[in-house]
DSSP file (Angstrom, degrees, kcal/mol; ACC not computed):
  #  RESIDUE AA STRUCTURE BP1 BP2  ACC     N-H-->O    O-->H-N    N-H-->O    O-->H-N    TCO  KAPPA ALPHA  PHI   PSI    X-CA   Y-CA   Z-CA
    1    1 A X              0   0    0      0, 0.0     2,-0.2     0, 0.0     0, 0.0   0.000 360.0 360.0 360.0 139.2    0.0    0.0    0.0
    2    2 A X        -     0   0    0      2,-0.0     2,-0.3     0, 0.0     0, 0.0  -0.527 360.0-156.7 -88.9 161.6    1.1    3.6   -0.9
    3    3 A X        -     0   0    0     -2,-0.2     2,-0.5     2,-0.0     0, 0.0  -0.827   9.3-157.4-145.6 116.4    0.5    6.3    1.1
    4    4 A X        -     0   0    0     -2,-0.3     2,-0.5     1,-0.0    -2,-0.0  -0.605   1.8-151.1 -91.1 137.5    0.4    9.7   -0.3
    5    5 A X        -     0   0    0     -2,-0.5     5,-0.1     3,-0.0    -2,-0.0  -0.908  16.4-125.5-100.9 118.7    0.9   13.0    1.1
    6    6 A X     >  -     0   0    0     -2,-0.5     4,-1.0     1,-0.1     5,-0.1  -0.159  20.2-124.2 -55.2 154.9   -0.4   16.1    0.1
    7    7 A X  H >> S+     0   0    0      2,-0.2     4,-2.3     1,-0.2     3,-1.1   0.944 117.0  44.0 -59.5 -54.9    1.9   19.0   -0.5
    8    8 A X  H >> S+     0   0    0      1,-0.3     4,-2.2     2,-0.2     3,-0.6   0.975 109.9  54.5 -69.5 -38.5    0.0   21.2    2.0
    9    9 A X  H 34 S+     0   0    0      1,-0.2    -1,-0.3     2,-0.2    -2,-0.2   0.712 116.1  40.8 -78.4 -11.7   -0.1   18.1    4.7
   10   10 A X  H <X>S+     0   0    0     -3,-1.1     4,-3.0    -4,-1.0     5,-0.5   0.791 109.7  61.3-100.2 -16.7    4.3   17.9    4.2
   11   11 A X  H <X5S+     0   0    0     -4,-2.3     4,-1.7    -3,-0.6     5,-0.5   0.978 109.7  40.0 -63.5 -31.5    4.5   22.0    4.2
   12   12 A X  H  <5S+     0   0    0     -4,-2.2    -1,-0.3     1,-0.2     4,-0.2   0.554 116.2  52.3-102.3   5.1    3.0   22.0    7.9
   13   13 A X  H  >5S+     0   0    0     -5,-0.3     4,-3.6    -3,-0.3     5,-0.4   0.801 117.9  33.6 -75.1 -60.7    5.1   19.0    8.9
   14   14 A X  H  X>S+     0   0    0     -4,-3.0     4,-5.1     1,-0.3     5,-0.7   0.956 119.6  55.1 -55.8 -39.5    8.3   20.6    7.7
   15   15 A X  H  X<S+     0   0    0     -4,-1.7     4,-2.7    -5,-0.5    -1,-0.3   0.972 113.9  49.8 -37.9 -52.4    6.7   24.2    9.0
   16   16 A X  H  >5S+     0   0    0     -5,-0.5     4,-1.6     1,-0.3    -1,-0.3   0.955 109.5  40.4 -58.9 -49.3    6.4   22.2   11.9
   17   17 A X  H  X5S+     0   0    0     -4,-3.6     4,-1.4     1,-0.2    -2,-0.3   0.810 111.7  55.8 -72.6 -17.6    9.7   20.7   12.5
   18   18 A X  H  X5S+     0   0    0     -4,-5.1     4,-2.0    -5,-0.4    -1,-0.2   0.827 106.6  51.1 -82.8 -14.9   11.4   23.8   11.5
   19   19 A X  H >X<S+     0   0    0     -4,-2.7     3,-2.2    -5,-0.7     4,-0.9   0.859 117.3  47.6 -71.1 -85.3    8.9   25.9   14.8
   20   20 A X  H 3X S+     0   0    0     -4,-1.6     4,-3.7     1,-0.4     5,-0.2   0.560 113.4  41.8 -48.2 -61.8   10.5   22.6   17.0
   21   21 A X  H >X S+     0   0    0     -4,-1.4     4,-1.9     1,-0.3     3,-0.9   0.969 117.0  48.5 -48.9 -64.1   14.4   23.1   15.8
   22   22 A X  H << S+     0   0    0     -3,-2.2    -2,-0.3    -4,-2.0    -1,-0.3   0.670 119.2  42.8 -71.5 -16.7   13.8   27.1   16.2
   23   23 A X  H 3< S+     0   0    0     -4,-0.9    -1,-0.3    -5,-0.1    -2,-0.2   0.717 121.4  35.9-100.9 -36.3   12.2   26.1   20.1
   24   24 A X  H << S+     0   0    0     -4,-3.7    -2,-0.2    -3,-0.9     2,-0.2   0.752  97.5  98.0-105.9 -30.3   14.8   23.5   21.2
   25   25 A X  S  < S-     0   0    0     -4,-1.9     3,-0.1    -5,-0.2     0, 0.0  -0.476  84.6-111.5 -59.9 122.7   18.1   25.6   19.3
   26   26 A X        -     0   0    0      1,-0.2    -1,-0.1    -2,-0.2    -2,-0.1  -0.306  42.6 -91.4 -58.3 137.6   19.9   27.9   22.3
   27   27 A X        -     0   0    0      1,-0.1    -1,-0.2     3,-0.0     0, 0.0   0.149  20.4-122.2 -41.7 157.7   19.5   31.3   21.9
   28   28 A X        +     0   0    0     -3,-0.1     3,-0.2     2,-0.0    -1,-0.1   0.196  47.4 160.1-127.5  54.8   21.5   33.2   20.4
   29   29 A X        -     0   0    0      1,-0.1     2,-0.1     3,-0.0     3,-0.0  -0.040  58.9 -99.2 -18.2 107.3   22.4   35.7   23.3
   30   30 A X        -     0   0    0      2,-0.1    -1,-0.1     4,-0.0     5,-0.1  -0.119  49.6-106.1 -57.5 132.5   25.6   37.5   22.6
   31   31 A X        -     0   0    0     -3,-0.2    -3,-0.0     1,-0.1     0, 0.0  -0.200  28.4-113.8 -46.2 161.2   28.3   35.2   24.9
   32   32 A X  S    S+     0   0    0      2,-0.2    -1,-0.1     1,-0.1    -2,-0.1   0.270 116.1  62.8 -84.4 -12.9   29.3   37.4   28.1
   33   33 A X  S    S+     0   0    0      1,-0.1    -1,-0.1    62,-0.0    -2,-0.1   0.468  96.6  61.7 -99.4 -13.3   33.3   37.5   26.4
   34   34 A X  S    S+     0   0    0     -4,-0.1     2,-0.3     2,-0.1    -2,-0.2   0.466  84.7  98.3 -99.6   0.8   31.7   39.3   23.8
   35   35 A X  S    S-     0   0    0     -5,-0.1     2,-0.1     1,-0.1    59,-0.1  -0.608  76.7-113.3 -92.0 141.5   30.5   42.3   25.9
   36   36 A X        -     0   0    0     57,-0.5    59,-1.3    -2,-0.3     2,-0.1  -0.437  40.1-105.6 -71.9 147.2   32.4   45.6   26.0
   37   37 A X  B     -a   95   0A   0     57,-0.2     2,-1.1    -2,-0.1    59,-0.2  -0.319  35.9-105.0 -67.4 160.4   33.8   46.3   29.3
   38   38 A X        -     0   0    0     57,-2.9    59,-0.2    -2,-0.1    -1,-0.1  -0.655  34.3-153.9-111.7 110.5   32.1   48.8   31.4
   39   39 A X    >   -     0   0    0     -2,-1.1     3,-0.6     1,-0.1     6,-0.3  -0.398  19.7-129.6 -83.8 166.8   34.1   52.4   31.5
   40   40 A X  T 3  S+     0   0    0      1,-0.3    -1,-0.1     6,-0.1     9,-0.1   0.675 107.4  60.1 -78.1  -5.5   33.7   54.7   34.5
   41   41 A X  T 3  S+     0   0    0      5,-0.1    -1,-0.3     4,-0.0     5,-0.2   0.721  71.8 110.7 -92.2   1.9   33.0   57.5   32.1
   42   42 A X  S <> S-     0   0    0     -3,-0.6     4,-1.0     1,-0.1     8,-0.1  -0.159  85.6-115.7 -46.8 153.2   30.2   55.7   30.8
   43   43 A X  H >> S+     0   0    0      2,-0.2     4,-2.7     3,-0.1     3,-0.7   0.958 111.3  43.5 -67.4 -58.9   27.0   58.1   32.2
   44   44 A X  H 3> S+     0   0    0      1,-0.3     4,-1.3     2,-0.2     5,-0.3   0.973 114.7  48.4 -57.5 -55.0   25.5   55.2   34.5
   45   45 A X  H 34>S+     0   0    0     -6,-0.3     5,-1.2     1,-0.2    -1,-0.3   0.629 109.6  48.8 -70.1  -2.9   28.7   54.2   35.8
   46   46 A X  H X<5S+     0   0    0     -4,-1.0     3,-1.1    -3,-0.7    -1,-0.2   0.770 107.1  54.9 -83.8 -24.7   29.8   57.5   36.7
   47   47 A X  H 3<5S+     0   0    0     -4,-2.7    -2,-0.2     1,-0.3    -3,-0.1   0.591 115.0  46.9 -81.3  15.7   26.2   58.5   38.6
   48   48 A X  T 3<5S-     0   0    0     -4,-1.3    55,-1.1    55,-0.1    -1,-0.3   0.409 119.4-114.8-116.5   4.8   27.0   55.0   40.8
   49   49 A X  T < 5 -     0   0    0     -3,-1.1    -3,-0.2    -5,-0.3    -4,-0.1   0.595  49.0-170.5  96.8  -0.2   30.3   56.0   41.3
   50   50 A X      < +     0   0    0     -5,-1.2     2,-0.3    -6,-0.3    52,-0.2   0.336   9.9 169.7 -49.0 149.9   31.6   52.9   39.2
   51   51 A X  B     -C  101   0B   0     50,-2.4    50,-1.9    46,-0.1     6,-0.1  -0.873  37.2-133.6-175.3 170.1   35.0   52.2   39.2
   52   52 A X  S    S+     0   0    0     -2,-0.3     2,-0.5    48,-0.2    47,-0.4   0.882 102.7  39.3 -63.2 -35.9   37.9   49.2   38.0
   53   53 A X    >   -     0   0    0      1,-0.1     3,-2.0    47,-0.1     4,-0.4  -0.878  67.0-172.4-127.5 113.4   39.6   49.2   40.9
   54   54 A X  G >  S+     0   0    0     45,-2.5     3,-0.8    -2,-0.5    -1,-0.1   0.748  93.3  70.9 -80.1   8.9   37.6   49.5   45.0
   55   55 A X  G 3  S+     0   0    0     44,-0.2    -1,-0.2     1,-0.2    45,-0.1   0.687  96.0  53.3 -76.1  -6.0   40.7   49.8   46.5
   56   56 A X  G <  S+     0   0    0     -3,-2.0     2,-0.3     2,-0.1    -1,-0.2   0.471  81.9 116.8-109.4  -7.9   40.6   53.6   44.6
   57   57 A X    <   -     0   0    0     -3,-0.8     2,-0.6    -4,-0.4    -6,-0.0  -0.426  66.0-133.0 -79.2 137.5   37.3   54.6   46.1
   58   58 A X    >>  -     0   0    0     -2,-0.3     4,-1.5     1,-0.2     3,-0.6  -0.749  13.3-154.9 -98.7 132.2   37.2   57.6   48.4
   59   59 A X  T 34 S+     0   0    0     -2,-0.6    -1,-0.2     1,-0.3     6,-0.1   0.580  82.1  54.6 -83.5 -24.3   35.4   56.5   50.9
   60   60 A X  T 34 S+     0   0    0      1,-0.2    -1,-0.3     3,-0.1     3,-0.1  -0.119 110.8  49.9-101.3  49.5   33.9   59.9   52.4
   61   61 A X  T <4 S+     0   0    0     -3,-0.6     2,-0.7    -4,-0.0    -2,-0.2   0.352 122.9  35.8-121.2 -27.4   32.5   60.9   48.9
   62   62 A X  S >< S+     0   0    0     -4,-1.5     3,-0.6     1,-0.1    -2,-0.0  -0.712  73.1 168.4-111.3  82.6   31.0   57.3   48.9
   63   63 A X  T 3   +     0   0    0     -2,-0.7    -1,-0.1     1,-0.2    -4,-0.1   0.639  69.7  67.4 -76.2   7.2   30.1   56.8   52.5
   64   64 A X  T 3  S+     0   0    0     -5,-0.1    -1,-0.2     2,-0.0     2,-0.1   0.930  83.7 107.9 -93.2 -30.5   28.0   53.4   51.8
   65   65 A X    <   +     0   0    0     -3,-0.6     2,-0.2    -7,-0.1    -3,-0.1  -0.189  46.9 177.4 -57.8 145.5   31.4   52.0   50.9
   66   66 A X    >   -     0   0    0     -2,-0.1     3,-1.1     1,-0.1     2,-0.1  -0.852  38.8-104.6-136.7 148.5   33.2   49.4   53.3
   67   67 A X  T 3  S+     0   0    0     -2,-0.2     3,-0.2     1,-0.2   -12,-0.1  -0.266 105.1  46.6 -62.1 147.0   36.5   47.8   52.3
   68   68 A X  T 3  S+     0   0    0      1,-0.3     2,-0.7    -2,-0.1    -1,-0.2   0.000  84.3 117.0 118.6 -36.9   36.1   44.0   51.1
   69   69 A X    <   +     0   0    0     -3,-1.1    -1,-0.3   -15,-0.1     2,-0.3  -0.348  33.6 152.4-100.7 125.4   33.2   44.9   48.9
   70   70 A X    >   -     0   0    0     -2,-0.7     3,-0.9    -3,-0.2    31,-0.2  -0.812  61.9-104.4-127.9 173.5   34.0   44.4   45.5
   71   71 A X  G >  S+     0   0    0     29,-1.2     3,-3.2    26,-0.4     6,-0.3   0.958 115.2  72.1 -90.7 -54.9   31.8   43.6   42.5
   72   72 A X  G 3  S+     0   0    0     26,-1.5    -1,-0.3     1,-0.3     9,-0.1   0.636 111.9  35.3 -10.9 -33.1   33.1   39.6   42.7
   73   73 A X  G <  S+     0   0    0     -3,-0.9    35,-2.7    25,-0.1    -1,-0.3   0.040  92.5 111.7-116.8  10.8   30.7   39.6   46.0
   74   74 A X  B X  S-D  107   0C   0     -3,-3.2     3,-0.7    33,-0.3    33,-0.3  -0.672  73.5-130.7 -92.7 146.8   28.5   41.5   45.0
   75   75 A X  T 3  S+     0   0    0     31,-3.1    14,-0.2    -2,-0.3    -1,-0.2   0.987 104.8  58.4 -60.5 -52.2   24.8   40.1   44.3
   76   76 A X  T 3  S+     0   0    0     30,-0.3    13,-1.9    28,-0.2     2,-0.3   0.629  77.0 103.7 -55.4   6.9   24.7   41.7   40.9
   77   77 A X  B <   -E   88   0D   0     -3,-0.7    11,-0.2    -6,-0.3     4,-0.1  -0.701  48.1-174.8 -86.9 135.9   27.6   40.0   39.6
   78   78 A X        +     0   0    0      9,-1.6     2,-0.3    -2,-0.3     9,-0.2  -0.384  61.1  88.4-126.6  31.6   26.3   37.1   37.2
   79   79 A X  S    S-     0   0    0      8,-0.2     2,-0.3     7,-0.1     7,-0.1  -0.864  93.5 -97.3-122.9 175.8   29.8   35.8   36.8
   80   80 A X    >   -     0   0    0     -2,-0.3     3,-2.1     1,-0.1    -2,-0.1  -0.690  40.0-123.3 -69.1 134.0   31.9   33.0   39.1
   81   81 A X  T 3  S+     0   0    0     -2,-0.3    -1,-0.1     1,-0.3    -9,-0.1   0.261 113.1  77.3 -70.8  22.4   34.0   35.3   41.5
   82   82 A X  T 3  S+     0   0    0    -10,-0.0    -1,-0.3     0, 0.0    16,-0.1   0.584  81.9  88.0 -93.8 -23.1   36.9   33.3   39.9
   83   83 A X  S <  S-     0   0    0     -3,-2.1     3,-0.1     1,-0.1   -11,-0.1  -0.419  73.3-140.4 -77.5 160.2   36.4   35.8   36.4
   84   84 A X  S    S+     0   0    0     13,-0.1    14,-3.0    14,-0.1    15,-0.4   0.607  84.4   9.0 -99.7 -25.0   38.1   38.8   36.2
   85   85 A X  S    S+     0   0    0     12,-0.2     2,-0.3    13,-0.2    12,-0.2  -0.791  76.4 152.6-134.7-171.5   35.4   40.7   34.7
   86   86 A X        -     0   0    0     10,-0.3    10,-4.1    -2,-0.3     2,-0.3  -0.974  41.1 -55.3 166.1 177.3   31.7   39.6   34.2
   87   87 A X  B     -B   95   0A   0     -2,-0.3    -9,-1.6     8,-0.2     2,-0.5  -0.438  38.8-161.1 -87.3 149.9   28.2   40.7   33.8
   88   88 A X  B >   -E   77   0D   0      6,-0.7     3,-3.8     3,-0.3   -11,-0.3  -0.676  21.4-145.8-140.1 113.9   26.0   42.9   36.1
   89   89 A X  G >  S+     0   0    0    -13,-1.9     3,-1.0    -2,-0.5    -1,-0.1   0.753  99.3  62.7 -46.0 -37.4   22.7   43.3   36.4
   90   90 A X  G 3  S+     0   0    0      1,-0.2    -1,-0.3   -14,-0.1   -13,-0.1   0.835 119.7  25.7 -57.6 -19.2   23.0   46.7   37.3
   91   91 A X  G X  S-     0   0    0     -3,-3.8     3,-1.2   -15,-0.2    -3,-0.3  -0.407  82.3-165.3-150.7  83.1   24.5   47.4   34.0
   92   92 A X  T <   +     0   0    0     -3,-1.0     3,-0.1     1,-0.3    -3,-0.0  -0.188  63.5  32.4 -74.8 154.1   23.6   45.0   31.5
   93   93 A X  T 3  S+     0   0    0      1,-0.3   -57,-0.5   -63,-0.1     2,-0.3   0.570 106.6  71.5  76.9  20.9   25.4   44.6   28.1
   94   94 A X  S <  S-     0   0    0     -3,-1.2    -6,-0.7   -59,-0.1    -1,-0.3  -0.877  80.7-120.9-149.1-177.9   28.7   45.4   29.3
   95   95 A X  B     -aB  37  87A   0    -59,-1.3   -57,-2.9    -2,-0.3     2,-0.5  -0.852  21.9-144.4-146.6 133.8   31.2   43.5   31.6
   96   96 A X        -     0   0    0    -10,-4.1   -10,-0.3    -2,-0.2     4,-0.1  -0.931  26.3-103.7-124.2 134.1   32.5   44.9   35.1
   97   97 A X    >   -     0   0    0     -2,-0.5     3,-1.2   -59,-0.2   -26,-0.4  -0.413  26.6-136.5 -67.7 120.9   36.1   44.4   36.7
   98   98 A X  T 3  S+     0   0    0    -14,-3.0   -26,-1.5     1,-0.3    -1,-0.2   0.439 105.4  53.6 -63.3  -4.4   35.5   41.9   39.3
   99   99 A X  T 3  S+     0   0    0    -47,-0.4   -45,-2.5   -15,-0.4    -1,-0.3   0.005  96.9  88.3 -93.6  13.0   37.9   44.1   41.7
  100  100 A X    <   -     0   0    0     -3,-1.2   -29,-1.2   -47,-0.2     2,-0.3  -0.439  59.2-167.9 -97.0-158.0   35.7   47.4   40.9
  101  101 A X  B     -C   51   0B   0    -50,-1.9   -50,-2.4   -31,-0.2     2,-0.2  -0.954   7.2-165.6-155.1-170.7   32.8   48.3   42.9
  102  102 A X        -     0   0    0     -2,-0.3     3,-0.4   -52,-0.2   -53,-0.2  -0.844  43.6 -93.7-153.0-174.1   29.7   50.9   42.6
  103  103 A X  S    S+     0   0    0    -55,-1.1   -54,-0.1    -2,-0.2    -1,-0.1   0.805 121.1  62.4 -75.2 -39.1   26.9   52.5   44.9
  104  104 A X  S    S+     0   0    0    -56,-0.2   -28,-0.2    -3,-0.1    -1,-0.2   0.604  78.3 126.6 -61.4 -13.4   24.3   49.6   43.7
  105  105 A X        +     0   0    0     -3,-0.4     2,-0.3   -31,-0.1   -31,-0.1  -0.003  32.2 170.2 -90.6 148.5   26.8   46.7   45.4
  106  106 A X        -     0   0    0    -35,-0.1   -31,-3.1     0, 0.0   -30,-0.3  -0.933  35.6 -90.7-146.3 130.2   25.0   44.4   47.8
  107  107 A X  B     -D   74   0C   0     -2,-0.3     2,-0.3   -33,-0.3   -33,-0.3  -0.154  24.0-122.5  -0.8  83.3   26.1   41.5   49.3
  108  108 A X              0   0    0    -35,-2.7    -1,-0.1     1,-0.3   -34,-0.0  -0.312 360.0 360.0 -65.8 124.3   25.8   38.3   48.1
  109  109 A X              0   0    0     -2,-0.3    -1,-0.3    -3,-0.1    -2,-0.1   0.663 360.0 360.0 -49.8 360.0   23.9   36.5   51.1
């Protein structure tokens, strides 16, 4: 016995398998290696105070800063505190030196 298939009944299979492929395929998020680093003259990071290095922050212009806290510890940091830079929510699409810090930094519990 044959069995035939109409032309419309294999376009909405392939139609189909191609929705499935497009549904199961990983985004394609630009990678975290591919983000520009985040300078301090950038606008945001200068009204948080950003900077590469916290050891450089003056501490009575930024009184919420406490030694120790660096962006590596920080909650917004979306990277392993082993990376030297990484992402941060606070400033998404660009990549923050895991020694800098900002006004936004919070603790990671």
């Amino acid at each position: 016995m044959s069995h035939s298939v109409s032309r419309r009944d294999a376009l909405k299979q392939v139609m189909l398998l191609l929705g499935a492929a497009a549904a199961v395929r990983p985004s394609q998020s630009v990678h975290a290696a591919e983000l520009p680093h985040l300078e301090p003259a950038d606008p945001t990071a200068k009204g948080l105070g950003y900077t590469h290095d916290a050891k450089s922050v003056n501490a009575k212009a930024f009184p919420t800063y406490k030694p120790g806290s660096v962006c590596s510890n920080c909650s917004q940091f979306q990277a392993a505190a082993s990376q030297a830079w990484g992402p941060c929510g606070v400033f998404p699409g660009k990549l923050v030196n895991a020694n800098g810090w900002c006004q936004a930094y919070v603790k990671k519990a």
